[in-house]
VOBA-1610 file (N, C-alpha, C; in pm, whole numbers, padded with zeros to 5 digits, always signed):
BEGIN
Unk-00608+02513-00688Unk-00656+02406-00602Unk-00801+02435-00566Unk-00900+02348-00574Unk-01000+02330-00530Unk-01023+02409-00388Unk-01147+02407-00366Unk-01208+02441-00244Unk-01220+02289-00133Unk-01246+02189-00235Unk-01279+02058-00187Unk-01151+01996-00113Unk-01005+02003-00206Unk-00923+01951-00197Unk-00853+02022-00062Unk-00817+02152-00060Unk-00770+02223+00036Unk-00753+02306+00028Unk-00652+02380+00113Unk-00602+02538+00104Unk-00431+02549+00121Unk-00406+02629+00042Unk-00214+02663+00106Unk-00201+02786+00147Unk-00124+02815+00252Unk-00111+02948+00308Unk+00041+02955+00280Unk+00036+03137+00335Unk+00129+03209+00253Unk+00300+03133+00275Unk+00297+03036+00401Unk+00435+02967+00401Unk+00443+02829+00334Unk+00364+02838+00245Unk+00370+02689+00158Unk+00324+02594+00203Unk+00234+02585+00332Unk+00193+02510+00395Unk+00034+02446+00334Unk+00071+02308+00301Unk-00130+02317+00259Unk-00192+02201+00360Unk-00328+02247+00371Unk-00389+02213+00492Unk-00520+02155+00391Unk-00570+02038+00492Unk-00745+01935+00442Unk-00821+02052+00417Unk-00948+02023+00386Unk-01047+02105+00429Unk-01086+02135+00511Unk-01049+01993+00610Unk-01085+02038+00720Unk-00990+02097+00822Unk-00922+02122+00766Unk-00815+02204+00863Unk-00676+02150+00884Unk-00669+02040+00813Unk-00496+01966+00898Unk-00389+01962+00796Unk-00315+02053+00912Unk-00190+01981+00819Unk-00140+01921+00712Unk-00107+01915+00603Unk-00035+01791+00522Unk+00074+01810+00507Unk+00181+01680+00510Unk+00319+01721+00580Unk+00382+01664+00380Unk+00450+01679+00394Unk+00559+01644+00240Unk+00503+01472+00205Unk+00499+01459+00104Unk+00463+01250+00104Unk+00506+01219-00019Unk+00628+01130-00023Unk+00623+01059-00159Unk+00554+01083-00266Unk+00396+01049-00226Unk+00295+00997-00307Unk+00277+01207-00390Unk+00312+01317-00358Unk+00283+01412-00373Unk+00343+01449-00551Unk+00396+01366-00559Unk+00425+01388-00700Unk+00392+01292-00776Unk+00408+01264-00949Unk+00393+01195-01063Unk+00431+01029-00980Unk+00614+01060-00967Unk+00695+00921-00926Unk+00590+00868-00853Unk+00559+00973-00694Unk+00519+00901-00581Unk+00369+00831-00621Unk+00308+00902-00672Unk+00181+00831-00753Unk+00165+00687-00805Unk+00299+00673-00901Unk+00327+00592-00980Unk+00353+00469-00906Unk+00440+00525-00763Unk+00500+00415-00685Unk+00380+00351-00619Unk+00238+00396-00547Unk+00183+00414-00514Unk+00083+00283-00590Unk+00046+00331-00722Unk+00014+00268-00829Unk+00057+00157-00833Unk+00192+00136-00847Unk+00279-00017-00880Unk+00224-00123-00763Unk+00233-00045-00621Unk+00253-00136-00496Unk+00052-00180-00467Unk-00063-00114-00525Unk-00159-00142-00537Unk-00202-00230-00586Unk-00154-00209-00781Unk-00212-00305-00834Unk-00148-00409-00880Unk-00018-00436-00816Unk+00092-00563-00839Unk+00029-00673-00791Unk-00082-00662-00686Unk-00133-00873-00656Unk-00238-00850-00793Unk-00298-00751-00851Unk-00395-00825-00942Unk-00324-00862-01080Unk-00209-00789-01080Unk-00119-00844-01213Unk-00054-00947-01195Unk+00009-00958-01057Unk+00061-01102-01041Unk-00023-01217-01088Unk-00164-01177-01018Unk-00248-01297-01011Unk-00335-01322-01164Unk-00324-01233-01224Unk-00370-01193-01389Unk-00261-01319-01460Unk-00298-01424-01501Unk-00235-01534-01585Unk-00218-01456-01699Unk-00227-01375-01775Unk-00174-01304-01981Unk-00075-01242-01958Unk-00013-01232-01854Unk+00062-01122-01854Unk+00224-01195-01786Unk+00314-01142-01853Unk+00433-01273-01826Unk+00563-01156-01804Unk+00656-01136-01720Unk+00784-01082-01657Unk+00855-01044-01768Unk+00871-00974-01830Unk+00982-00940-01953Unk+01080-00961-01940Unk+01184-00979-01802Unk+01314-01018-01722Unk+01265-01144-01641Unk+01378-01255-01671Unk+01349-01371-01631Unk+01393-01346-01474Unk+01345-01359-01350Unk+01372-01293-01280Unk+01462-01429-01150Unk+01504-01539-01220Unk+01579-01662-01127Unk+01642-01652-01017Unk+01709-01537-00977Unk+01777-01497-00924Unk+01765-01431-00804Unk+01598-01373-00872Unk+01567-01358-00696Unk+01447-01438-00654Unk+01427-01571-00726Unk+01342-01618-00656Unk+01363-01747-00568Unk+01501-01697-00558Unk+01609-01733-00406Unk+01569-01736-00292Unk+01514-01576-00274Unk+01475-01574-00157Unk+01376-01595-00065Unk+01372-01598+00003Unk+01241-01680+00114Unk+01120-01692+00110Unk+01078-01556+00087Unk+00890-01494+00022Unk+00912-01540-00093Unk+00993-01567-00199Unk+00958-01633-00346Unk+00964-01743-00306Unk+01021-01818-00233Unk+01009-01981-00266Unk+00894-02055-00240Unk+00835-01943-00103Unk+00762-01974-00040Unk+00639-01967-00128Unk+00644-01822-00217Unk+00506-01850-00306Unk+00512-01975-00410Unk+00626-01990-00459Unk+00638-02083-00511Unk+00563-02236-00431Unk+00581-02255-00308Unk+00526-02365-00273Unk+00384-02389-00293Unk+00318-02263-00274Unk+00168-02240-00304Unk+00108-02273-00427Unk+00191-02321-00472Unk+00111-02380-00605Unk+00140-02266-00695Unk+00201-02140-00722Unk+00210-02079-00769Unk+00310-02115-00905Unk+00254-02022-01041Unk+00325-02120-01116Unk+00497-02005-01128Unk+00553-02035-01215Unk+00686-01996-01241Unk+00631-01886-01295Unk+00581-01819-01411Unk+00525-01672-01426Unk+00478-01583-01314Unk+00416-01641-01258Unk+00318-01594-01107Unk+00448-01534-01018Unk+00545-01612-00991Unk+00671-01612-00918Unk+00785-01505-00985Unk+00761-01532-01110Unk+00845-01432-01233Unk+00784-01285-01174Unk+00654-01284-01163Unk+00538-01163-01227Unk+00577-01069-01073Unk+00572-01153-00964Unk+00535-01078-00814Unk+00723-01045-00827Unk+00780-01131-00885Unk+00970-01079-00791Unk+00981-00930-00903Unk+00949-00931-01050Unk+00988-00852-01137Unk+00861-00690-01079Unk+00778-00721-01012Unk+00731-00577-00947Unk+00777-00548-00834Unk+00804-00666-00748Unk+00887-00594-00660Unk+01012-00520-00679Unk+01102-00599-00772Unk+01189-00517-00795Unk+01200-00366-00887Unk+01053-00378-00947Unk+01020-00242-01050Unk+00951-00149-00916Unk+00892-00189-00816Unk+00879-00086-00697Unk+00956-00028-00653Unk+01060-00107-00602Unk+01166-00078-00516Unk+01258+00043-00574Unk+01264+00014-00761Unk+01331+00112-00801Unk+01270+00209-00803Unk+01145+00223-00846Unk+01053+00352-00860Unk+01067+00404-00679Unk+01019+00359-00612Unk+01044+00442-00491Unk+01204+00500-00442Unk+01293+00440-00502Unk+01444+00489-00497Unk+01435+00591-00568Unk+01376+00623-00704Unk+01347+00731-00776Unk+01281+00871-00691Unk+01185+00791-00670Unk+01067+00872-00593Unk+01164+00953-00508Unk+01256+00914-00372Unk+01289+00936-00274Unk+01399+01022-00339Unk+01474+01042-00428Unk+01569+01111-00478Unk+01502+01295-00531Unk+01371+01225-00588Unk+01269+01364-00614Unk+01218+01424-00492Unk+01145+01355-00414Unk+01080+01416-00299Unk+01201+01504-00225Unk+01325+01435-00192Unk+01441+01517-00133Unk+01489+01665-00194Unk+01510+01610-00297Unk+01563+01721-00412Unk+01459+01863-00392Unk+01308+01800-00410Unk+01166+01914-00429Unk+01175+01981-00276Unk+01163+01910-00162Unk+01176+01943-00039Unk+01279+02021+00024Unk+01384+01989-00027Unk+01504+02064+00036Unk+01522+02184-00004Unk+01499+02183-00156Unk+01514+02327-00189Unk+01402+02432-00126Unk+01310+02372-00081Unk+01188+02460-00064Unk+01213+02583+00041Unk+01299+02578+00136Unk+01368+02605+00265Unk+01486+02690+00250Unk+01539+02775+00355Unk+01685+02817+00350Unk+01685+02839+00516Unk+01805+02911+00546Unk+01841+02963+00661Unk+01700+03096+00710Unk+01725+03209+00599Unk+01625+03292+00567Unk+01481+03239+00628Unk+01442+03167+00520Unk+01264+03114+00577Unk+01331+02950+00616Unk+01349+02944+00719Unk+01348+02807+00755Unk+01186+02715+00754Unk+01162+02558+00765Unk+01037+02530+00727Unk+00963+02578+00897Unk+00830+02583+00860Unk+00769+02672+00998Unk+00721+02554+01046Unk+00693+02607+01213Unk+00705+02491+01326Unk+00573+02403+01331Unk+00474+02449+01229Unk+00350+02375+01235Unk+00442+02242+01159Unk+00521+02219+01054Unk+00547+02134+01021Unk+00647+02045+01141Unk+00713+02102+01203Unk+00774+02027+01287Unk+00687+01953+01456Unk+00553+01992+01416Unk+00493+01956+01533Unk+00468+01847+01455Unk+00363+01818+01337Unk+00336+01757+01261Unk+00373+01617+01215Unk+00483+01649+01126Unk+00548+01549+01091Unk+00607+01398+01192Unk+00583+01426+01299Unk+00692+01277+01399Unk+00534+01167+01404Unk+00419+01273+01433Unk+00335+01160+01429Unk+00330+01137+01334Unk+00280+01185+01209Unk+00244+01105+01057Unk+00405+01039+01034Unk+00477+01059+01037Unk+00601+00985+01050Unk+00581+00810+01086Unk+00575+00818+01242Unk+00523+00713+01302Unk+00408+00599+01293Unk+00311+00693+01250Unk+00159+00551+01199Unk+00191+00511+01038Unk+00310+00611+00956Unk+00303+00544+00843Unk+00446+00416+00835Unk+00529+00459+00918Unk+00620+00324+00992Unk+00537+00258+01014Unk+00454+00229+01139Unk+00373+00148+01199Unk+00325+00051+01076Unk+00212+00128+01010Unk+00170+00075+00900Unk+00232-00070+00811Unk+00328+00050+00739Unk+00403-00008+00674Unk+00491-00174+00742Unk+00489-00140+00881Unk+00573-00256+00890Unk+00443-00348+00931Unk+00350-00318+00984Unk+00235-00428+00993Unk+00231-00450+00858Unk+00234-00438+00770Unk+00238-00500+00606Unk+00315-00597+00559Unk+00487-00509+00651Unk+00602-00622+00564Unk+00591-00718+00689Unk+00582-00739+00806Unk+00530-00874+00919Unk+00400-00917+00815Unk+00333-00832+00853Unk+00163-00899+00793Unk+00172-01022+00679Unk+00243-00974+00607Unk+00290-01059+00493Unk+00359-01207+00479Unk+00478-01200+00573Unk+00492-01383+00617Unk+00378-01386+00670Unk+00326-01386+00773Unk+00237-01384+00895Unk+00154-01425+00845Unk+00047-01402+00702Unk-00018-01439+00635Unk+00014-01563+00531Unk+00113-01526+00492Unk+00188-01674+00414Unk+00175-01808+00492Unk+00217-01804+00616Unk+00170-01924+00702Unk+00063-01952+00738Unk-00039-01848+00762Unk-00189-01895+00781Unk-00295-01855+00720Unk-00233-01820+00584Unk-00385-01796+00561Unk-00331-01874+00388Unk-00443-01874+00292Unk-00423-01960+00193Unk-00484-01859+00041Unk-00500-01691+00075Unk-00530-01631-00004Unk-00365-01540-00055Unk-00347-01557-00136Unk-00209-01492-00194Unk-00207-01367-00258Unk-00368-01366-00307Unk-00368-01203-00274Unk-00351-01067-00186Unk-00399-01147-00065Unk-00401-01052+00036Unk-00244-01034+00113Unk-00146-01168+00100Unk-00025-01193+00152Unk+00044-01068+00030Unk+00048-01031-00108Unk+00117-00957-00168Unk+00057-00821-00152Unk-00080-00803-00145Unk-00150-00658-00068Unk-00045-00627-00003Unk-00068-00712+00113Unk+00001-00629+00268Unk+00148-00616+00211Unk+00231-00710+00138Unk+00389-00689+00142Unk+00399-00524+00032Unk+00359-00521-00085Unk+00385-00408-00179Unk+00265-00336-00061Unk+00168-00276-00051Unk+00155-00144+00024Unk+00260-00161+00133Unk+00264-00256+00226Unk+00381-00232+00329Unk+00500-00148+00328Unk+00552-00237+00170Unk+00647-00154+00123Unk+00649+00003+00085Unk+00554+00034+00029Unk+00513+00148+00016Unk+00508+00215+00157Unk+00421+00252+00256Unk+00419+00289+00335Unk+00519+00301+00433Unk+00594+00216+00436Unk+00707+00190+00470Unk+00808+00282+00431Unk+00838+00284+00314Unk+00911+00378+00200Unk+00874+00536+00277Unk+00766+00572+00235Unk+00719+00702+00275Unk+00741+00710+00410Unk+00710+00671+00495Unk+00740+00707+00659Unk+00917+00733+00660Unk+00970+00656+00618Unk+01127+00662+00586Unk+01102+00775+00587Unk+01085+00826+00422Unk+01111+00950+00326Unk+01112+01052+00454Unk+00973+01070+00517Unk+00935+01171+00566Unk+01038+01213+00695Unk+01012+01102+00739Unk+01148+01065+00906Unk+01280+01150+00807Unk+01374+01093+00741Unk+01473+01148+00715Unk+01479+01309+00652Unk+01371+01330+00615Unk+01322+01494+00588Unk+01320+01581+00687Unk+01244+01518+00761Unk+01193+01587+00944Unk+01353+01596+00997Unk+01462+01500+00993Unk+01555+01470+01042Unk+01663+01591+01014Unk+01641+01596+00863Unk+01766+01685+00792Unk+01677+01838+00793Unk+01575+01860+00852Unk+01513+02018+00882Unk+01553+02007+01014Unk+01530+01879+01107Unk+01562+01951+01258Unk+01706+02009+01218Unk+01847+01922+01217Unk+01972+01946+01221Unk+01987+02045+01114Unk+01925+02059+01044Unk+01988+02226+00949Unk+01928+02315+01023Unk+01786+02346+01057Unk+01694+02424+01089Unk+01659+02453+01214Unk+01640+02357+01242Unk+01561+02379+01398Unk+01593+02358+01529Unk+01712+02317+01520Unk+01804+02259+01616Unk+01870+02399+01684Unk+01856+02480+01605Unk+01916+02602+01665Unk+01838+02757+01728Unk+01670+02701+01675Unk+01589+02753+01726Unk+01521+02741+01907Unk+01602+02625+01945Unk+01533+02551+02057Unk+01604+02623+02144
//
């Protein structure tokens, strides 16, 4: 690792340059990258006309946020293009969340339980990436009704989602170290 990027100390802990913390994140691996990736550049592929859903996707454009783009003048590919990444997100972050658990849990035992800088840590970054995330998935109707750019309405919903995702991840991580770990330190 770089000098630029950060430092890890001897309990696996890696810290900014400038000194903080970094707590476990989705995004820390290939998947979480990938997921990361998908939920970024899904409004410019949606909105990219050459490019057409490989799965006809009818079925979910049932629901409320599809019909609704649909009213926008959006055509049936456009509608195809945004339901078939959401649903290619959703799985990749189900992926994601199965790796990050798996990589995380093992990292730990009774022996070296995870150390308490992470448990100070983690509830806030926990919390602003909830926060986040759900100002994204609100942001997103919220924008559908008043505003008339459909880029920015699928921005906020896929990062939402994303961010969203990860605050989860992290919350239920923090959750399953207090009750194995730390719950018995207090």
């Amino acid at each position: 690792m770089s000098e630029s990027e950060g430092t890890t100390t001897a309990d696996g802990l890696e810290y900014t340059k400038d000194g903080v913390l970094k707590s476990p994140s989705l995004g820390d691996g290939p998947w979480g990258s990938l997921s990361f990736a998908i939920a970024f550049f899904s409004p410019f592929v949606v909105l990219w006309d050459k490019w057409g859903s490989p799965v006809p996707m009818g079925f979910m454009r049932t629901t409320a946020l599809f019909r609704t783009l649909n009213r926008h003048s959006w055509s049936e590919t456009q509608v195809d293009n945004a339901v078939f990444l959401f649903v290619f997100l959703v799985l990749i972050i189900f992926c994601t969340f199965v790796l990050f658990f798996k990589k995380n849990i093992a990292k730990y035992s009774h022996q070296s339980p995870p150390p308490v800088p992470l448990r100070k840590l983690c509830p806030k970054q926990i919390r602003i990436l909830i926060v986040c995330g759900g100002v994204g998935l609100i942001g997103a109707p919220i924008g559908l009704a008043v505003s008339s750019s459909m880029f920015t309405v699928l921005l906020l919903f896929y990062l939402g989602i994303y961010f969203f995702a990860d605050g989860l991840a992290r919350g239920l991580l923090w959750v399953y170290y207090y009750f194995k770990y730390w719950i018995w330190s207090d």
